[in-house]
C-alpha positions as CSV (number, residue, x, y, z in Angstrom):
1,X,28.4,-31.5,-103.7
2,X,29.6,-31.2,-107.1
3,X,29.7,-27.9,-108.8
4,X,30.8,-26.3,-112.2
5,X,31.8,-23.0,-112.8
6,X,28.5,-22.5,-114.5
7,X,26.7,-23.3,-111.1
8,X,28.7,-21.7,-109.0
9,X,28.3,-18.3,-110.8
10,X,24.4,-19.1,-110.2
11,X,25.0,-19.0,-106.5
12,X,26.4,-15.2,-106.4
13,X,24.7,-12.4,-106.1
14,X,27.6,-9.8,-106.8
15,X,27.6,-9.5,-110.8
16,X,31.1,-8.7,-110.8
17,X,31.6,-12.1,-108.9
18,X,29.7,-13.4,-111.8
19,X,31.3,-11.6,-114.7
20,X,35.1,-12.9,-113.3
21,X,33.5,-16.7,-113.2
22,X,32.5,-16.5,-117.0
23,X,36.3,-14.6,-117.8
24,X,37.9,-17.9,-116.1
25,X,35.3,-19.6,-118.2
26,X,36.0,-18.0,-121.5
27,X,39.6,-18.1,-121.3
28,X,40.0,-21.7,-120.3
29,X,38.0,-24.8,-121.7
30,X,39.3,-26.9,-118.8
31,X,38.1,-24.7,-116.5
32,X,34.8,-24.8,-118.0
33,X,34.5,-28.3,-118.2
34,X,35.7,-29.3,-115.0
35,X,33.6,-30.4,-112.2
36,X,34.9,-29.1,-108.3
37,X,34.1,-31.3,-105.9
38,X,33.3,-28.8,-102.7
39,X,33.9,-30.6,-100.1
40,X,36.6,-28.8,-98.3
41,X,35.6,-27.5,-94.9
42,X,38.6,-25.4,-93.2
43,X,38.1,-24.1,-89.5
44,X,36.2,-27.3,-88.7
45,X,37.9,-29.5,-86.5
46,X,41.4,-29.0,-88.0
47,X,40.8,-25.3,-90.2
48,X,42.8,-27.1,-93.0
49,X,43.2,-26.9,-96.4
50,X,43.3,-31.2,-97.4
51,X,41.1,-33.5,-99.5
52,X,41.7,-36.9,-98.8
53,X,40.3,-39.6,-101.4
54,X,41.3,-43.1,-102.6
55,X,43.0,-43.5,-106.1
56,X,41.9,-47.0,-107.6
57,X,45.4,-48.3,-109.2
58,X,44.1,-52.0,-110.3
59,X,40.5,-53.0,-111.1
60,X,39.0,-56.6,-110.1
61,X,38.6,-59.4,-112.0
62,X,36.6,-62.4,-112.5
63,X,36.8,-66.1,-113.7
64,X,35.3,-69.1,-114.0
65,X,35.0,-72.1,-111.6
66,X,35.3,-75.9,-111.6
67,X,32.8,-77.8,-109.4
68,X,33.7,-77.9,-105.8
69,X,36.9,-75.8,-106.5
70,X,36.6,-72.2,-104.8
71,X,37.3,-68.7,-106.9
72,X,40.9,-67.6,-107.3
73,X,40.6,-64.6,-105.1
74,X,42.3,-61.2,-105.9
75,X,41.5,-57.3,-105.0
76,X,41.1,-54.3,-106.5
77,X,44.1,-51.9,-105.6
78,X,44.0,-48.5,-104.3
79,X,45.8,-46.3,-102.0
80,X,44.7,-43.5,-100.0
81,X,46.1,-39.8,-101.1
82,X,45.5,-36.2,-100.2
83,X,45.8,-33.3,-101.8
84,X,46.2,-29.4,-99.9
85,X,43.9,-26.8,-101.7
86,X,46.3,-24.3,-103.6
87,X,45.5,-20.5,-103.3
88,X,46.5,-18.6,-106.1
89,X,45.7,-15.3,-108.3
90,X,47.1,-11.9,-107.9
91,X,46.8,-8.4,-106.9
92,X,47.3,-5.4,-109.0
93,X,47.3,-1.3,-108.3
94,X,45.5,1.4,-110.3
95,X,45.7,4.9,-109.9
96,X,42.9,7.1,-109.6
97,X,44.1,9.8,-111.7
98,X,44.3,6.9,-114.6
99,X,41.0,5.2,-113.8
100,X,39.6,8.5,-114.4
101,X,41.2,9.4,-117.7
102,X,41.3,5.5,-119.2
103,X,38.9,6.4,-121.2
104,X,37.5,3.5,-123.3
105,X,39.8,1.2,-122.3
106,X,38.4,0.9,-119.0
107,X,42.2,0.3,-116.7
108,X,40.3,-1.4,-114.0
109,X,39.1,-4.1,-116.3
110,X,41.8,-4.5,-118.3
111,X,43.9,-5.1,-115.2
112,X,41.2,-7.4,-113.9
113,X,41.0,-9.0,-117.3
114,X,44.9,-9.9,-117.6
115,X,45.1,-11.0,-114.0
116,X,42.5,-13.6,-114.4
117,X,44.7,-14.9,-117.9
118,X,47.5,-15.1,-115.6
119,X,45.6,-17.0,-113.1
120,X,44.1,-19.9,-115.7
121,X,47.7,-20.0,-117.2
122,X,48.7,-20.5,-114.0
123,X,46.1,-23.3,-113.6
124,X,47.3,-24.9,-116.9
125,X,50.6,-25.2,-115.7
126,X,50.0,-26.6,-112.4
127,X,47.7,-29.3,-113.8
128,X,50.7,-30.7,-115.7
129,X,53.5,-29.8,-114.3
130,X,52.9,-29.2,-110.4
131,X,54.9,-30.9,-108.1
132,X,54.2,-30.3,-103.9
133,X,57.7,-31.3,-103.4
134,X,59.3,-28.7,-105.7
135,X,56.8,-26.0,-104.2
136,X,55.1,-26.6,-101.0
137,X,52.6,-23.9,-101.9
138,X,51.1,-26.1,-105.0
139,X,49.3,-28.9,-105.9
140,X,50.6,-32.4,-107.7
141,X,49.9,-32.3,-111.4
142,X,48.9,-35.3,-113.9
143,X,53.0,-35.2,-115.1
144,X,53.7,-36.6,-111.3
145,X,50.3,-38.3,-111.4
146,X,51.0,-40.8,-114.6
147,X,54.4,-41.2,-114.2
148,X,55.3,-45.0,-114.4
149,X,51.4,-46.0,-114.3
150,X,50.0,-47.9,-116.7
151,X,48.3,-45.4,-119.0
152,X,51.7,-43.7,-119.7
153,X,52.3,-44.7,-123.2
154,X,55.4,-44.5,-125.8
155,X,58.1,-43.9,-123.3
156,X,60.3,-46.5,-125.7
157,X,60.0,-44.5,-128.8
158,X,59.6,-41.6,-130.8
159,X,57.2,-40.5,-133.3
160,X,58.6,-37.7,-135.6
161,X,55.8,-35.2,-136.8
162,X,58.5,-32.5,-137.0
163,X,58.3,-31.6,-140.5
164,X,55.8,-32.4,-143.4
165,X,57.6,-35.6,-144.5
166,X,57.1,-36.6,-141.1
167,X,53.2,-36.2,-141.0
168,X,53.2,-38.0,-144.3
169,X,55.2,-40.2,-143.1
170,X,54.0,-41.4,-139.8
171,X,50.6,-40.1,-139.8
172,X,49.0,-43.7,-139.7
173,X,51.3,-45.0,-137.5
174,X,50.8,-42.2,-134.9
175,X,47.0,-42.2,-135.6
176,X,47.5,-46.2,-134.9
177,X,49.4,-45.3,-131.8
178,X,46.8,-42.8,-130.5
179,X,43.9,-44.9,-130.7
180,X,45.8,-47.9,-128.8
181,X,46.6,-45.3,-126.2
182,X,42.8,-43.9,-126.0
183,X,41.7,-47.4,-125.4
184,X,43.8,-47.7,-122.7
185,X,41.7,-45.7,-120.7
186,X,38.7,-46.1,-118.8
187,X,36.3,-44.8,-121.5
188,X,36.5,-41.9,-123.7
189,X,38.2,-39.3,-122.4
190,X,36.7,-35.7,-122.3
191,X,39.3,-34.0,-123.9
192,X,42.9,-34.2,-125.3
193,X,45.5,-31.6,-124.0
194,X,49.0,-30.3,-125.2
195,X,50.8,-27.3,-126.4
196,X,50.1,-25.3,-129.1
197,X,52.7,-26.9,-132.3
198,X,51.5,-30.6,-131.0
199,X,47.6,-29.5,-131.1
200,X,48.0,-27.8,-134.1
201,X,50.1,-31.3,-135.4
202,X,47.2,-33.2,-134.4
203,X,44.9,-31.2,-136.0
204,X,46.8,-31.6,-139.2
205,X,46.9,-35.4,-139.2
206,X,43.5,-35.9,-138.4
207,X,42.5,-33.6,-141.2
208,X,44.4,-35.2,-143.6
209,X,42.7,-38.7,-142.5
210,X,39.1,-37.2,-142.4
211,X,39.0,-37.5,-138.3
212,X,39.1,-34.0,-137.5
213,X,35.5,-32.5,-136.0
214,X,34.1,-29.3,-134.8
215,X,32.2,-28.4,-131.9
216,X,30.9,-25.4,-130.0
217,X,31.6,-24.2,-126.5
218,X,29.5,-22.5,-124.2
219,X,30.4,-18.9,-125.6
220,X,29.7,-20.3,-129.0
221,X,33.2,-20.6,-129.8
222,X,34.9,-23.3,-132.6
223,X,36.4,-26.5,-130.4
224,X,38.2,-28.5,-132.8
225,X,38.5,-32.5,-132.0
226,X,40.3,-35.8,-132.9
227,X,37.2,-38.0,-133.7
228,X,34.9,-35.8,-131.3
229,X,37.2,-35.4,-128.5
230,X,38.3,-32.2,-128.1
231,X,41.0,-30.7,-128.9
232,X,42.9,-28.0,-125.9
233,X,45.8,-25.8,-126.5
234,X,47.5,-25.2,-123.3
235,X,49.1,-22.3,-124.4
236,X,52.1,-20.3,-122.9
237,X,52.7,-20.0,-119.2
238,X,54.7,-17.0,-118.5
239,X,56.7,-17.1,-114.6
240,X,57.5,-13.5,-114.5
241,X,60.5,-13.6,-116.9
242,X,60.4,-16.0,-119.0
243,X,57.8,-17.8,-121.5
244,X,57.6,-21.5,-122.2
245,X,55.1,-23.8,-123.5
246,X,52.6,-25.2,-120.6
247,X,53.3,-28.4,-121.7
248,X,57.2,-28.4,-122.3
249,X,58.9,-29.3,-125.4
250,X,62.1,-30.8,-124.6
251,X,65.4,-32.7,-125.3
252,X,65.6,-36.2,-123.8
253,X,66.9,-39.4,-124.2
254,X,65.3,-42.1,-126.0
255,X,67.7,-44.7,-127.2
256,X,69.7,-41.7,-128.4
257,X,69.5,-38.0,-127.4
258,X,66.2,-36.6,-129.6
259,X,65.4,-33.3,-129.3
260,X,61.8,-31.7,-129.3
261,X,59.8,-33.9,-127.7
262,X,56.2,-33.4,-126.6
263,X,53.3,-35.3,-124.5
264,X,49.8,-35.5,-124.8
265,X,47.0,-36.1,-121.9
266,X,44.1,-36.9,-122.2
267,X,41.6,-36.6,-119.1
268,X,38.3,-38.2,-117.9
269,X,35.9,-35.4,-116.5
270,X,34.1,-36.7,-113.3
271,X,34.4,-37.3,-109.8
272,X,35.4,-40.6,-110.4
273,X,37.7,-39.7,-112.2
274,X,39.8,-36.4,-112.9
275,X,37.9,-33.3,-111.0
276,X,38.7,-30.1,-109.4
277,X,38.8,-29.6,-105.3
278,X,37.5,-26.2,-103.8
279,X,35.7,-25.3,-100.3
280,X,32.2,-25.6,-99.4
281,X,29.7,-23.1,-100.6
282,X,30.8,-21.1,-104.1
283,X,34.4,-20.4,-102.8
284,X,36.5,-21.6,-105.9
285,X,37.3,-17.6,-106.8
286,X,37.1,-14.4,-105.5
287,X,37.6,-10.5,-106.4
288,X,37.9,-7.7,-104.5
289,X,37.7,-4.8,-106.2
290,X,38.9,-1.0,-105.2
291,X,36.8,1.5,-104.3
292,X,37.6,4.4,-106.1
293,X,35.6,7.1,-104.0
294,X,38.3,6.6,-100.8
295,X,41.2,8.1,-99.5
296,X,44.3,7.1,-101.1
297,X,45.8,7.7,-104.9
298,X,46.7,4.1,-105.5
299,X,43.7,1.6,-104.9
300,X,44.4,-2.2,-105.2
301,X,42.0,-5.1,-106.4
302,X,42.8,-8.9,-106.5
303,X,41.6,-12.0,-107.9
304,X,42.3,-15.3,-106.1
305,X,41.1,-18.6,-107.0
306,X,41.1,-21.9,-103.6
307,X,41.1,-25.4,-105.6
308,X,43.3,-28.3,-106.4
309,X,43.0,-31.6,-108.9
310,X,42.4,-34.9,-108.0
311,X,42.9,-38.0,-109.8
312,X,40.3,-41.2,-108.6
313,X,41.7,-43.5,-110.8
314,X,44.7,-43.8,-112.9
315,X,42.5,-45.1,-115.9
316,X,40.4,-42.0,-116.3
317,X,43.8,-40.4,-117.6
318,X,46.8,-41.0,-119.6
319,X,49.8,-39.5,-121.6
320,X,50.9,-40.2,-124.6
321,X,54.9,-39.2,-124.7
322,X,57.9,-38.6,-126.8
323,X,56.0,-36.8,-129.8
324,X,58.6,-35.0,-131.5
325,X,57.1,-31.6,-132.9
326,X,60.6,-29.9,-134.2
């Protein structure tokens, strides 16, 4: 059955529970957006972990006939795929003494607060960039996904938005360049992804050629779009050391050695297209919270989070590469 965020908070009767789902919410517009598919039963005759689905790669066609000649016969292409559910989230520690003297910055929610950031970052940076091969413990991300399929555009060239002579410049071509690679997919998508100077570079153009609209989300925030699709800012993702954008900007060879380069995605919301994967029942995320009033001076709470992404076919997504932002 599918299932939202939104719905799933419906479901709980904890209001913490509920009060975590809209944080996720409010600090991440994909998360918000996305349908889960909850169809993941673990302990049942296998207690694992994997959604299996097909991936349609080529769509059928049709012709035309001569009299007493028979159709040209051809098949739609797919192949069969699975995906392991990732768990991920965090724990954190409080100690009683500063729980009680926090004052009005509450240390138990402020903790809980950052650690559910961390977790949607986290998100972001798998749904790009996550490779099961690199980490056994994640989940394959739309980089992996759209690699050498046929909604991967520009990976021949480079359009230089760098600097303001460059959005003068090449603004029409890379608006031309946009809209052929939007109607490569399978309809509109439902939003447009990247890092923060690319977003903001996209913003810019389509200002300047009267494409850029507003919207409101669900907490009656300002979502800025390229000619109604929205616009989302990946952000930062931050490892533990270091912070890089979600969506890397990076040196790479195109004819000659450019330096940074950028990709956009764009993604069809839907089950038949590109969804999120959780267990049965309203699973997706969890808290456990401390209780204060037992032994012991330090008290953990966590926040954890079950799901995966899956692609059903290769036309409900796309990215656009080799944008060059500075």
């Amino acid at each position: 059955m599918p299932v939202t965020l939104e719905q799933a908070k419906v479901g709980m009767a904890d209001k913490v529970d509920q009060q975590v789902i809209d944080e996720f919410r409010r600090s991440s517009f994909l998360l918000d957006q996305l349908t889960f598919d909850n169809a993941v039963s673990p302990g049942t005759g296998g207690s694992t972990l994997t959604y299996g689905y097909t991936r349609l790669k080529t769509p059928s066609t049709a012709g035309f006939r001569a009299l007493n000649n028979e159709y040209s016969s051809n098949e739609a292409a797919r192949e069969k795929l699975a995906v392991e559910l990732a768990i991920f989230g965090g724990s954190f520690d409080v100690d009683r003494v500063i729980q009680d003297t926090s004052g009005q910055i509450n240390e138990m929610q402020f903790q809980l607060q950052q650690k559910i950031l961390g977790a949607s970052n986290l998100f972001h940076y798998t749904v790009i960039n996550g490779d099961s091969a690199v980490d056994s413990n994640a989940f394959d991300g739309l980089d992996k996904a759209l690699t050498g399929s046929s909604t991967e555009l520009n990976t021949d060239s480079v359009i230089d938005l760098s600097s303001e002579s460059g959005l003068t410049n090449n603004k029409f071509a890379f608006l031309d360049e946009l809209d052929n690679f939007l109607a490569d997919l399978d309809g509109r998508p439902s939003m447009l992804m990247g890092n923060s100077k690319l977003i903001t570079k996209i913003k810019s153009v389509a200002r300047r050629a009267g494409y850029l609209t507003q919207t409101e989300d669900a907490f009656g925030r300002t979502v800025s779009g390229y000619d109604g699709i929205p616009l989302m800012d990946l952000g930062y993702f931050y490892d533990g050391s270091n912070t890089v954008p979600t969506v890397g900007i990076e040196t790479r060879t195109v004819g000659t050695e450019q330096t940074g380069l950028t990709d956009l995605y764009a993604v069809g919301l839907g089950l038949d297209g590109f969804h999120g994967v959780s267990p049965t029942g309203n699973g997706v995320i969890r808290t456990f919270l401390p209780d204060m009033n037992r032994p012991g001076a330090v008290k953990t709470g966590e926040v954890e989070m079950v799901a995966a992404v899956a692609l059903k076919a290769t036309r409900k997504a796309g990215v656009f590469r080799n944008i060059k932002v500075q």
